[in-house]
C-alpha positions as CSV (number, residue, x, y, z in Angstrom):
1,X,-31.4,12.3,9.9
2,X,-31.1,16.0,8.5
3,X,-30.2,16.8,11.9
4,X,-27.1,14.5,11.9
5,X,-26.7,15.6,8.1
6,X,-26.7,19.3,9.2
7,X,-24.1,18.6,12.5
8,X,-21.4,16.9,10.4
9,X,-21.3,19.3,7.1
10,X,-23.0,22.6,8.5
11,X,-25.0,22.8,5.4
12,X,-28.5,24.0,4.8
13,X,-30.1,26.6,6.5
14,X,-32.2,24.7,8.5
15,X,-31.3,21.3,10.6
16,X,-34.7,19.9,9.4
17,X,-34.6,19.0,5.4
18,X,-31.6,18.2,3.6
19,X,-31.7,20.7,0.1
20,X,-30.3,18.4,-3.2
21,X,-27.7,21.3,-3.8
22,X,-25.8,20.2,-0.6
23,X,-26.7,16.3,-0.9
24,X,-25.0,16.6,-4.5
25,X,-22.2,19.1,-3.9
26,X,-20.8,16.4,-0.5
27,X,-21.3,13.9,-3.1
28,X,-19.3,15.1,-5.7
29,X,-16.6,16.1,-2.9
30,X,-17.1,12.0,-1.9
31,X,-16.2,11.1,-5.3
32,X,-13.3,13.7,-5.9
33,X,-11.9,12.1,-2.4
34,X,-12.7,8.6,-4.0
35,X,-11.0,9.2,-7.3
36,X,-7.5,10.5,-5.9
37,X,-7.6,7.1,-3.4
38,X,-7.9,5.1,-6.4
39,X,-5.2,6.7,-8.3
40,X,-2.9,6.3,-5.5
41,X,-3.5,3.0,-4.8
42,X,-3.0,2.4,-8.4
43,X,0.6,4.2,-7.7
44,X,1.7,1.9,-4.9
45,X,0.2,-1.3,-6.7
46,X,2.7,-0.3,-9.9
47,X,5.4,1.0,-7.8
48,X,5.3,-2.9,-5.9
49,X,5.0,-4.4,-9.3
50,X,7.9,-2.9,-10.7
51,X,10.1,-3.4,-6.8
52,X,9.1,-7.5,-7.2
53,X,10.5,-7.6,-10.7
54,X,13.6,-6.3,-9.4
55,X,16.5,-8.8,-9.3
56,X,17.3,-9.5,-4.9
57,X,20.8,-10.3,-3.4
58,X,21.1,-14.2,-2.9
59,X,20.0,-15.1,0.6
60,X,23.1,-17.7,1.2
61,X,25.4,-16.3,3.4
62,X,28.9,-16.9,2.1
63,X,32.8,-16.8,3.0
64,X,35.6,-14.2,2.4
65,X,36.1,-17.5,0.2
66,X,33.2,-17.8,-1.2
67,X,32.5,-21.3,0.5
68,X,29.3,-21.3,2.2
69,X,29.9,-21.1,6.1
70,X,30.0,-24.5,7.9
71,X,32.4,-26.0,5.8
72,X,35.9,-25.8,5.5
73,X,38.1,-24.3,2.8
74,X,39.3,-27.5,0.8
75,X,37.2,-29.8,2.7
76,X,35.1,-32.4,0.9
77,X,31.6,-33.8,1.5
78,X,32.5,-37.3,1.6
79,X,35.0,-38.4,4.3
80,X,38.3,-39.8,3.6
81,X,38.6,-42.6,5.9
């Protein structure tokens, strides 16, 4: 295991023990690393908050009338026959 430890972070002056110095120094680093993920997802979480709360566009597709497409300007629903 201190092998592996000392391959990935190059810490320690030997690959056989791990000192506490350098197990608590890549752990703070872990936590720095940790914090700023939070605080970003906590960014995107708001900024999709606030986006939801937004007012959209209506989804009907309309006319240059304003009649909703498929029916005819100054036709009526019911027939006339």
């Amino acid at each position: 295991m201190a092998q592996d430890w000392h391959a990935a972070f190059h810490l320690g002056s030997s690959d056989r023990p791990i000192d506490v110095v350098d197990a608590f120094g890549v752990a703070v680093v872990c936590i720095q690393a940790l914090e700023r993920r939070i605080t970003q997802l906590h960014e995107d979480l708001h900024t999709r908050r606030l986006q939801l709360r937004e007012p959209t566009a209506p989804q009907h597709a309309q006319t240059d009338s304003g009649a909703p497409k498929g029916r005819a300007q100054g036709a009526s629903a019911v027939g006339s026959g």
